[in-house]
PDB file with SEQRES, HELIX, SHEET and CRYST1 records, atoms N, CA, C and O in Angstrom:
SEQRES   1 A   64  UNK UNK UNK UNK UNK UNK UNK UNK UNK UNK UNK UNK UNK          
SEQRES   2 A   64  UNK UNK UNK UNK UNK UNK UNK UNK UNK UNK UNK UNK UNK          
SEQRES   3 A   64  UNK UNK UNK UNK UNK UNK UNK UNK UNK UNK UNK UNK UNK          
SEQRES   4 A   64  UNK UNK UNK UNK UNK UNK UNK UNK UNK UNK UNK UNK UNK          
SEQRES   5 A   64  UNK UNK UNK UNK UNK UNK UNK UNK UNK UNK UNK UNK              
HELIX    1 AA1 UNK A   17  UNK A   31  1                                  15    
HELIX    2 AA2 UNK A   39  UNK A   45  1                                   7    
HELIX    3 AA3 UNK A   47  UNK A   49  5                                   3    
HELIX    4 AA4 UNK A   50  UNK A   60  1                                  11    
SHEET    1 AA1 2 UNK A   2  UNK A   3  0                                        
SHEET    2 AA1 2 UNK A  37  UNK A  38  1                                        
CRYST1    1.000    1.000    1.000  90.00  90.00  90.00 P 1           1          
ATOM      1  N   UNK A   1      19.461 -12.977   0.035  1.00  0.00           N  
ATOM      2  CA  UNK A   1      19.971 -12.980  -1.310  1.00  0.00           C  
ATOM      3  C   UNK A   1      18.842 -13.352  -2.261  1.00  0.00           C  
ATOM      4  O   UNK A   1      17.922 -14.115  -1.966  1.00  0.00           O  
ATOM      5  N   UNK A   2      19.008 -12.708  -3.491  1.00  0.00           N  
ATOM      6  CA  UNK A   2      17.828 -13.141  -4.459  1.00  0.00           C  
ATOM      7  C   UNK A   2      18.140 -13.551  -5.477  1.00  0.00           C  
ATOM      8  O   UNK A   2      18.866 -12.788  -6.114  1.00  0.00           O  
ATOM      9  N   UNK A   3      17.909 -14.432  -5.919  1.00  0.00           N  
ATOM     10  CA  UNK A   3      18.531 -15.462  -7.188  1.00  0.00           C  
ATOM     11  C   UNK A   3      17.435 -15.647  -8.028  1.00  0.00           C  
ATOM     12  O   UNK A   3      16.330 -16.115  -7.756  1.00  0.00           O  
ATOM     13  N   UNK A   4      17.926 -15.173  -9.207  1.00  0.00           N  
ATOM     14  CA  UNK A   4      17.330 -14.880 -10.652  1.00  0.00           C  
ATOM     15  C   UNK A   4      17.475 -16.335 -11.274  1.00  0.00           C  
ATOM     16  O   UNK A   4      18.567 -16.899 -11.356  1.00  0.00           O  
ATOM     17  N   UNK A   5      16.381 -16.847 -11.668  1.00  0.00           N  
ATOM     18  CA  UNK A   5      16.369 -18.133 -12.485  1.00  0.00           C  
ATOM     19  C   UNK A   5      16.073 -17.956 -14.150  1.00  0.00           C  
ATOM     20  O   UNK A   5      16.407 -18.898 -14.868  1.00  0.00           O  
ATOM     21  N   UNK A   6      15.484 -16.819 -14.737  1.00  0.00           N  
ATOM     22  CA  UNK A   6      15.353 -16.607 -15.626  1.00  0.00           C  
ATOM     23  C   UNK A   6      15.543 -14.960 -15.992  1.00  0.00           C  
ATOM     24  O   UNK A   6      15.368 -14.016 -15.221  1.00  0.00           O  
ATOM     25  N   UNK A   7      16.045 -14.909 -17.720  1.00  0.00           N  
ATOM     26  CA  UNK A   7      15.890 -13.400 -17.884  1.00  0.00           C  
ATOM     27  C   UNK A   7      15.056 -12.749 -17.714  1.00  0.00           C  
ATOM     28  O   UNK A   7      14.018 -13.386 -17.538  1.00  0.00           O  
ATOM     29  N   UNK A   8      14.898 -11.242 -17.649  1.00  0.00           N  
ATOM     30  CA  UNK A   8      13.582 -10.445 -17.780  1.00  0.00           C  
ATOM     31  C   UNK A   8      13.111 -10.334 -19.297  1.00  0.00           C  
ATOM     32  O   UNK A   8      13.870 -10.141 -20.247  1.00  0.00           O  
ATOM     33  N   UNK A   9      11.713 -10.491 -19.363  1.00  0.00           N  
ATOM     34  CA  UNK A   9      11.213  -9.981 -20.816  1.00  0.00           C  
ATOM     35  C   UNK A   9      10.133  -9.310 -21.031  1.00  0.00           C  
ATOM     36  O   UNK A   9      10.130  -8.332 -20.284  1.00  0.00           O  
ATOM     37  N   UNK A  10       9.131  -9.356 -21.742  1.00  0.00           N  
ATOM     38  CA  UNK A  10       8.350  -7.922 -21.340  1.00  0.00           C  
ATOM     39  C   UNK A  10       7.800  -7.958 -20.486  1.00  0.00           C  
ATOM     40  O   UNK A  10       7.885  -8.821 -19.612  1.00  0.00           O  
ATOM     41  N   UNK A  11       6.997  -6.912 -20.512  1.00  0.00           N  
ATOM     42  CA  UNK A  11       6.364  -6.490 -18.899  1.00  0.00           C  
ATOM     43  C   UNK A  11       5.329  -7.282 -18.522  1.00  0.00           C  
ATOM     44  O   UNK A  11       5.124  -8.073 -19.442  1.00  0.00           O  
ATOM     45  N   UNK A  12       4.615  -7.452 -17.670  1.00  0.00           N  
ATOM     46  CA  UNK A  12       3.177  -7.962 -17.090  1.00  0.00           C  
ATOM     47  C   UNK A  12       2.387  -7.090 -17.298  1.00  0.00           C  
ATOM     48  O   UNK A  12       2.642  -5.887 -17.360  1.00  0.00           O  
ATOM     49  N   UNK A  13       0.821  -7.873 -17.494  1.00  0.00           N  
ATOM     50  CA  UNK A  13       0.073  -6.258 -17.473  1.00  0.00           C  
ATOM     51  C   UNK A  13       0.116  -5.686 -16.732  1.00  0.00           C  
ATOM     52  O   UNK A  13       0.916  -6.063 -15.875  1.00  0.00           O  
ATOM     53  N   UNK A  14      -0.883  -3.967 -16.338  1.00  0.00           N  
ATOM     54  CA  UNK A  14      -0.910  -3.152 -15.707  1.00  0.00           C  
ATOM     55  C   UNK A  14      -0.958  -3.599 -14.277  1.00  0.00           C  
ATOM     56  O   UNK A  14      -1.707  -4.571 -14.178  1.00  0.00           O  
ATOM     57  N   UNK A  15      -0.548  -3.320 -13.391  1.00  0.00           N  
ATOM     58  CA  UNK A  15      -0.631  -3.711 -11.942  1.00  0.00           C  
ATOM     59  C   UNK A  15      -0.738  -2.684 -11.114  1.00  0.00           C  
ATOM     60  O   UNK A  15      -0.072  -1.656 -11.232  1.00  0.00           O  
ATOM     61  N   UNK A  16      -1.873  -2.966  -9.913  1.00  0.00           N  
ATOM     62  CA  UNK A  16      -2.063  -1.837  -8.893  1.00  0.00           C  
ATOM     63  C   UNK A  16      -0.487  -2.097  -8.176  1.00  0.00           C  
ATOM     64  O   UNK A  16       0.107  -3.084  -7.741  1.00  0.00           O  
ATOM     65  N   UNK A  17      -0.053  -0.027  -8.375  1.00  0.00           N  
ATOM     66  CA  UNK A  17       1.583  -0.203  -7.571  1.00  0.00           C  
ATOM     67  C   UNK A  17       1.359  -0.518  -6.103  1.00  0.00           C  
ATOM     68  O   UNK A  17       2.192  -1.025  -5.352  1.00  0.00           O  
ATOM     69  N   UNK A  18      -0.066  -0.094  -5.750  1.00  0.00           N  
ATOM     70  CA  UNK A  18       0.434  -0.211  -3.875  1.00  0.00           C  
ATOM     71  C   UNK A  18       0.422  -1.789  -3.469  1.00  0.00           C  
ATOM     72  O   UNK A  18       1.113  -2.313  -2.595  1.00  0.00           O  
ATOM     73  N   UNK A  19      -0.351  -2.299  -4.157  1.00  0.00           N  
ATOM     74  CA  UNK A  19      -0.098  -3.673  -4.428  1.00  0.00           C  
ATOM     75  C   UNK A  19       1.376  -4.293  -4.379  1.00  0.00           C  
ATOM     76  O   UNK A  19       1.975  -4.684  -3.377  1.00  0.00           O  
ATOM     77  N   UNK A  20       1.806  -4.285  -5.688  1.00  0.00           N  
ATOM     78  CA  UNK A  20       3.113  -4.675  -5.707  1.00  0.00           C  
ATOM     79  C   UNK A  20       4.476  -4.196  -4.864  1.00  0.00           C  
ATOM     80  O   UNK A  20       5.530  -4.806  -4.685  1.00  0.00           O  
ATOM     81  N   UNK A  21       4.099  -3.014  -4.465  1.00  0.00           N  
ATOM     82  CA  UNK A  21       4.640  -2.240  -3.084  1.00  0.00           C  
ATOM     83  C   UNK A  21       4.513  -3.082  -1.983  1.00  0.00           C  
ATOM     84  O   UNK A  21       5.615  -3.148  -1.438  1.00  0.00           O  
ATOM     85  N   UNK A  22       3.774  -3.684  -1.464  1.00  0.00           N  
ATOM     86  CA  UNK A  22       3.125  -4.395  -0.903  1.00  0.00           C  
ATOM     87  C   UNK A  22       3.478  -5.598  -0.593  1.00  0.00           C  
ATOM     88  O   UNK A  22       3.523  -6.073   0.542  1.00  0.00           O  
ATOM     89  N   UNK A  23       3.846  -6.333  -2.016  1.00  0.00           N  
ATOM     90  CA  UNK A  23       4.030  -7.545  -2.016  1.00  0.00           C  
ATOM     91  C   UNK A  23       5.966  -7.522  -1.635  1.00  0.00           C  
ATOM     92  O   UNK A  23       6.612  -8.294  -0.926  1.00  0.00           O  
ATOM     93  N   UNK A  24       6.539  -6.022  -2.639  1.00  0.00           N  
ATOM     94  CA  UNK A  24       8.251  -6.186  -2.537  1.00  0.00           C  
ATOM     95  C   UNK A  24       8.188  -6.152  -1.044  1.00  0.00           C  
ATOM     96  O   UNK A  24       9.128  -6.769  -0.544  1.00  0.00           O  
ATOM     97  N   UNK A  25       7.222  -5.526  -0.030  1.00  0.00           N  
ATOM     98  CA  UNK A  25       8.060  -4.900   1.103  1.00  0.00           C  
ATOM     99  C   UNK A  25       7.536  -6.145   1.884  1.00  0.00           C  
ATOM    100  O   UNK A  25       7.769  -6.181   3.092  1.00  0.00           O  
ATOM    101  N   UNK A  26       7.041  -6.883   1.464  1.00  0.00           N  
ATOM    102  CA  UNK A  26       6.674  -8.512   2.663  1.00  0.00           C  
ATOM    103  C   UNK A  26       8.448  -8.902   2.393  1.00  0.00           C  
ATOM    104  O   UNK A  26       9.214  -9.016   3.349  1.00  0.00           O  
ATOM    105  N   UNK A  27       8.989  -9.103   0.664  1.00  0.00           N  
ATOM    106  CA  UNK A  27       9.980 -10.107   0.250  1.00  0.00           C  
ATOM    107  C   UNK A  27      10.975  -8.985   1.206  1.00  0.00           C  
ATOM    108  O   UNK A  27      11.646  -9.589   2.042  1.00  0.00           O  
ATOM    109  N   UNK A  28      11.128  -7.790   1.209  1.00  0.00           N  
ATOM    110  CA  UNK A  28      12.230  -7.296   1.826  1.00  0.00           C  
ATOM    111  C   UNK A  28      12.174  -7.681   3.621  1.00  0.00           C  
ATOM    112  O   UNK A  28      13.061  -7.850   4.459  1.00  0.00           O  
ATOM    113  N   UNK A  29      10.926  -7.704   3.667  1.00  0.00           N  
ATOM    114  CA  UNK A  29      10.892  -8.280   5.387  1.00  0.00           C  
ATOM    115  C   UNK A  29      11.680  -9.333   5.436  1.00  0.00           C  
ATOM    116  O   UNK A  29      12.255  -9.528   6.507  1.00  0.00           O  
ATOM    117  N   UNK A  30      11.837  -9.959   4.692  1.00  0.00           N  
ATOM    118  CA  UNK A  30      12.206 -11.603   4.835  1.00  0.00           C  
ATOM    119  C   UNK A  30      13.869 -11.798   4.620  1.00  0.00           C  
ATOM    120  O   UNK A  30      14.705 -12.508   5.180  1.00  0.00           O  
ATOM    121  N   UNK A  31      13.912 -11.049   3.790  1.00  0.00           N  
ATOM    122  CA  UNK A  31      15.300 -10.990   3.208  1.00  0.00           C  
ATOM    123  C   UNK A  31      16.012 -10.204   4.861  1.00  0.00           C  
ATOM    124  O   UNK A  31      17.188 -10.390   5.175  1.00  0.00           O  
ATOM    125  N   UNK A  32      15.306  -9.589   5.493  1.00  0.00           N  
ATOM    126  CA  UNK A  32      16.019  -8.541   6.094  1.00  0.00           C  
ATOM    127  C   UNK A  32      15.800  -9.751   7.852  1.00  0.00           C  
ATOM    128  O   UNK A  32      16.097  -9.276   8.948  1.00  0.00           O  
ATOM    129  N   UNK A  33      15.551 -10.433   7.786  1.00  0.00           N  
ATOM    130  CA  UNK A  33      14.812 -11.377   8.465  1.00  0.00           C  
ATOM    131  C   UNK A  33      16.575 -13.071   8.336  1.00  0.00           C  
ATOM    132  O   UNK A  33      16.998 -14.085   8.891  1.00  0.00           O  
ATOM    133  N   UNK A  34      16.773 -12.293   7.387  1.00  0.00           N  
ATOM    134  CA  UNK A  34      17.954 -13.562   7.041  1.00  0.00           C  
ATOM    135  C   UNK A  34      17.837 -14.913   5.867  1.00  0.00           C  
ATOM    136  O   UNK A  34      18.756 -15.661   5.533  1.00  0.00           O  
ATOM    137  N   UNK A  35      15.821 -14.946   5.192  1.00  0.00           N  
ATOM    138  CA  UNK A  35      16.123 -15.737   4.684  1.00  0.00           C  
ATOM    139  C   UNK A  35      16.304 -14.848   2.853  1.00  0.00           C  
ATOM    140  O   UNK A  35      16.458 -13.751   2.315  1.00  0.00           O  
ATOM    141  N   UNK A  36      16.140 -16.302   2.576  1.00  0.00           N  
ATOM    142  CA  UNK A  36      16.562 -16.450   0.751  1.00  0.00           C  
ATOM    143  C   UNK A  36      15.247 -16.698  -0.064  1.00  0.00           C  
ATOM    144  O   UNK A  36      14.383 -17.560   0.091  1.00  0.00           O  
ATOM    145  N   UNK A  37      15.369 -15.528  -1.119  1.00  0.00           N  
ATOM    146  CA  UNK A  37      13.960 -15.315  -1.693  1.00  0.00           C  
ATOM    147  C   UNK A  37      14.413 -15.786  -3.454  1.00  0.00           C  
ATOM    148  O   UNK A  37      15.152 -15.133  -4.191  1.00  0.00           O  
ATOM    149  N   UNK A  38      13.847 -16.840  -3.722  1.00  0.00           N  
ATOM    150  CA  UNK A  38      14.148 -17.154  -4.982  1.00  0.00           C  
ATOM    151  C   UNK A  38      12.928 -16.655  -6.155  1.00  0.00           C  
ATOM    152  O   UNK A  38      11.727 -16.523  -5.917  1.00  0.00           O  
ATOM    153  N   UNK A  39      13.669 -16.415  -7.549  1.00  0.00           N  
ATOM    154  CA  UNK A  39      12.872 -15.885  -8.716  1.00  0.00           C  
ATOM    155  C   UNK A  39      11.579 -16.527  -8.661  1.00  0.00           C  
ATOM    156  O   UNK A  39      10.522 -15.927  -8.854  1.00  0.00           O  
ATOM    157  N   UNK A  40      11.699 -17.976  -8.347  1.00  0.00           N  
ATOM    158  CA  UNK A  40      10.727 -19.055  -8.953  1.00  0.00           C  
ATOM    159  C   UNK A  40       9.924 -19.347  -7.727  1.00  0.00           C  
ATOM    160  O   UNK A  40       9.096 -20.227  -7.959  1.00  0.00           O  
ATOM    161  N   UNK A  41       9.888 -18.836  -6.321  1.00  0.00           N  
ATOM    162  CA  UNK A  41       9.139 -18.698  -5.347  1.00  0.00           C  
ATOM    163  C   UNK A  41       8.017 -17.063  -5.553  1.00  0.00           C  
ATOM    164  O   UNK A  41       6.948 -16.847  -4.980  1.00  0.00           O  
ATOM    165  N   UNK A  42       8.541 -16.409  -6.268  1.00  0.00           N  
ATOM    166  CA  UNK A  42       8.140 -14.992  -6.244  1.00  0.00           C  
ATOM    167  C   UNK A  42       7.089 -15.187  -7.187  1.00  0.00           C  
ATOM    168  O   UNK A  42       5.986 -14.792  -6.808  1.00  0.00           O  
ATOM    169  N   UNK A  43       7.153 -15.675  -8.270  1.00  0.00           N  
ATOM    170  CA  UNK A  43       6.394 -15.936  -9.585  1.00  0.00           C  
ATOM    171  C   UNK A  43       5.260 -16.847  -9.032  1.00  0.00           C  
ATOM    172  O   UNK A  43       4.080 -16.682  -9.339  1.00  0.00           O  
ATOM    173  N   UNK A  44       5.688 -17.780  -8.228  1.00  0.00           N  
ATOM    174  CA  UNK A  44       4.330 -18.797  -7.752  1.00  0.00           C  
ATOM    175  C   UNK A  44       3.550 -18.089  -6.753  1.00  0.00           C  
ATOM    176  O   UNK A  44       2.325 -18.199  -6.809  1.00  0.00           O  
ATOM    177  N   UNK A  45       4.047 -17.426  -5.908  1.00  0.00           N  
ATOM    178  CA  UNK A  45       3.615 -16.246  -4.813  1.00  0.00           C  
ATOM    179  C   UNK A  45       2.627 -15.445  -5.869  1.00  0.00           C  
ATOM    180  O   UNK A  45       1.441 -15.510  -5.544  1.00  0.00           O  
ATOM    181  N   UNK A  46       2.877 -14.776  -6.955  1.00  0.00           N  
ATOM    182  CA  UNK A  46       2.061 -14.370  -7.548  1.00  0.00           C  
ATOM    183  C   UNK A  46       2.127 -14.412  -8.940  1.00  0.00           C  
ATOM    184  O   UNK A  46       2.816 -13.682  -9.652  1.00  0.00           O  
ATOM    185  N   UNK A  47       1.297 -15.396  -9.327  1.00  0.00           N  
ATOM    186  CA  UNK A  47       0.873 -15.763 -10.750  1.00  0.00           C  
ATOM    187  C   UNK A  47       1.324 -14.266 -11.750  1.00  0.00           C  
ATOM    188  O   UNK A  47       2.357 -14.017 -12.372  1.00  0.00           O  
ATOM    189  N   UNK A  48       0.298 -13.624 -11.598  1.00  0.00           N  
ATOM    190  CA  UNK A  48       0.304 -12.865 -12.578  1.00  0.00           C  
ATOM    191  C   UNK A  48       1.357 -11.262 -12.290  1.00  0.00           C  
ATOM    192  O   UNK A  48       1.296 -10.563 -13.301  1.00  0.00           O  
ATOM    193  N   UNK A  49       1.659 -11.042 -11.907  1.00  0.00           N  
ATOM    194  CA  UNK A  49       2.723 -10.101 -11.568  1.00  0.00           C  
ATOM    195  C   UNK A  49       4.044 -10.491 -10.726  1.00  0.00           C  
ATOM    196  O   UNK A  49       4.678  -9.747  -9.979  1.00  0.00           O  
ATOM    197  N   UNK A  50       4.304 -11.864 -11.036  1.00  0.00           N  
ATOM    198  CA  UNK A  50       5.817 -12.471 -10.264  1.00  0.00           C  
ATOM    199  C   UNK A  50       6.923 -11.498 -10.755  1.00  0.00           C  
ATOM    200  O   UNK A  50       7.719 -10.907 -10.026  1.00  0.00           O  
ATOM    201  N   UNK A  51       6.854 -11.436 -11.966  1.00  0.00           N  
ATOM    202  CA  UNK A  51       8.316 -11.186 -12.935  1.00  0.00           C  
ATOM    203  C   UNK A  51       8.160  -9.350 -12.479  1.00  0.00           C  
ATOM    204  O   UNK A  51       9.093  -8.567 -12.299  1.00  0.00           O  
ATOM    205  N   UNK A  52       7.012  -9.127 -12.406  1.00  0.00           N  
ATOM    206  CA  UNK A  52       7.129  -7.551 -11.297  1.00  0.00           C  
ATOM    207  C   UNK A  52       7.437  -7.350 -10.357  1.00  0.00           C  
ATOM    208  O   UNK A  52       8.067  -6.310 -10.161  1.00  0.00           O  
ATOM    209  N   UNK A  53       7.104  -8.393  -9.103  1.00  0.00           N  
ATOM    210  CA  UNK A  53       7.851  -8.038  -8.278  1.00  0.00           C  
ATOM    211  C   UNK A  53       8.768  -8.188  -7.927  1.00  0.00           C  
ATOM    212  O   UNK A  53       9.380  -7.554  -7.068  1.00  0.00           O  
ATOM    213  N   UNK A  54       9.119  -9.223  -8.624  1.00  0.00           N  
ATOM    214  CA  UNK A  54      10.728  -9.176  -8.563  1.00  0.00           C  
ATOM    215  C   UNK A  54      12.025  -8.587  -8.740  1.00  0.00           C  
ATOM    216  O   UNK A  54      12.940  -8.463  -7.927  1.00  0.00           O  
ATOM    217  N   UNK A  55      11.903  -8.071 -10.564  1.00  0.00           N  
ATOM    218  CA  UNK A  55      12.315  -7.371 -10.705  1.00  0.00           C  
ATOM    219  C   UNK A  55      11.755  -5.597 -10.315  1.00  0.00           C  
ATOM    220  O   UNK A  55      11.985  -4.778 -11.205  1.00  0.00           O  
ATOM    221  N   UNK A  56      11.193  -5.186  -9.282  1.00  0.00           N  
ATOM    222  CA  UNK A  56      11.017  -4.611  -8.258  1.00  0.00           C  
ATOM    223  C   UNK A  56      11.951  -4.830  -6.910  1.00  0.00           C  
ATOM    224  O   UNK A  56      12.650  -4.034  -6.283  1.00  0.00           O  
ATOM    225  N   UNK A  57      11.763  -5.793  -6.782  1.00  0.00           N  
ATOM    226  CA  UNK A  57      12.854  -6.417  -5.167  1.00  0.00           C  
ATOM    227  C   UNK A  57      14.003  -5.934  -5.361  1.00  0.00           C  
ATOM    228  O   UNK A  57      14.541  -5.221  -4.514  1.00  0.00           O  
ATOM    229  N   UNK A  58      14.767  -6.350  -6.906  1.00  0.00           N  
ATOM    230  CA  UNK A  58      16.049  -6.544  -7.513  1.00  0.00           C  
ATOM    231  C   UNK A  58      16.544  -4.973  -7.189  1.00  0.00           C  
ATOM    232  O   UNK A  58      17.597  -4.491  -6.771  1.00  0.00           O  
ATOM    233  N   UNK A  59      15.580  -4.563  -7.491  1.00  0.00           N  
ATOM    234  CA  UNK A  59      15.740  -2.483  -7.554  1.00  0.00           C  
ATOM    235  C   UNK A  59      15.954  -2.065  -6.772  1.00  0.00           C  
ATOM    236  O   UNK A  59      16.996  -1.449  -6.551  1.00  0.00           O  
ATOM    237  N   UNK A  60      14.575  -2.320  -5.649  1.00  0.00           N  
ATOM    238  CA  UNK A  60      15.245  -1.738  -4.474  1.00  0.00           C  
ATOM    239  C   UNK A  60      16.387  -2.307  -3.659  1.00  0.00           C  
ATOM    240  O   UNK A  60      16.792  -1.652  -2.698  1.00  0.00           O  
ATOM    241  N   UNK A  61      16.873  -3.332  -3.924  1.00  0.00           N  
ATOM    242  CA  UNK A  61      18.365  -3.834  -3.178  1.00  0.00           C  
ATOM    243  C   UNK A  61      19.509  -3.698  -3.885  1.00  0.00           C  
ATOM    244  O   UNK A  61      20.507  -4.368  -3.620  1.00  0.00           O  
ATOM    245  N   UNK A  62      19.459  -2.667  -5.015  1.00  0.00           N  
ATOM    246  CA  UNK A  62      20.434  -2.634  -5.777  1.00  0.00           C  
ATOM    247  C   UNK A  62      20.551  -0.972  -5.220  1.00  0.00           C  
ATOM    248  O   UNK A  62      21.570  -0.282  -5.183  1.00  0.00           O  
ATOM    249  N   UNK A  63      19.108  -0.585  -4.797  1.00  0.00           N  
ATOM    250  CA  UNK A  63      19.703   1.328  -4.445  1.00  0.00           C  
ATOM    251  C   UNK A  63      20.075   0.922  -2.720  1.00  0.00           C  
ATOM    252  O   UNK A  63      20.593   1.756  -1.978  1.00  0.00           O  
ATOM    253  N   UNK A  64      19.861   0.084  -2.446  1.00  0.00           N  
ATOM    254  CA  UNK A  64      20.247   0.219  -0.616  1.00  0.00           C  
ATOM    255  C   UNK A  64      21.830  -0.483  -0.383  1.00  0.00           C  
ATOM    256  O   UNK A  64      22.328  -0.523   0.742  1.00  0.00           O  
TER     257      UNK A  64                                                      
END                                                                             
């Protein structure tokens, strides 16, 4: 489960996608693994593109 601690607001800068590809498909390992991936673990995981991959994660578990 992924629990949102704050709204979304604008974007982060530009980010390499295979990167952030990268980073959603570690959080989906985990999730798929049984544990719990919080907003405010994702953002410290990565400083500068947290609020991307997250709301990335959010996406792809909203189309599966």
């Amino acid at each position: 489960m992924v629990m949102s601690t704050e709204p979304s607001s604008s974007p982060p800068p530009a980010q390499d996608d295979d990167a952030l590809d990268a980073a959603v498909a570690g959080y989906v390992d985990r999730l798929n693994r049984g544990e719990r991936i919080l907003e405010e673990e994702v953002r410290l995981d990565h400083p500068d593109a947290g609020r991307e991959v997250f709301e990335r994660l959010q996406i792809f578990l909203r189309a599966g």
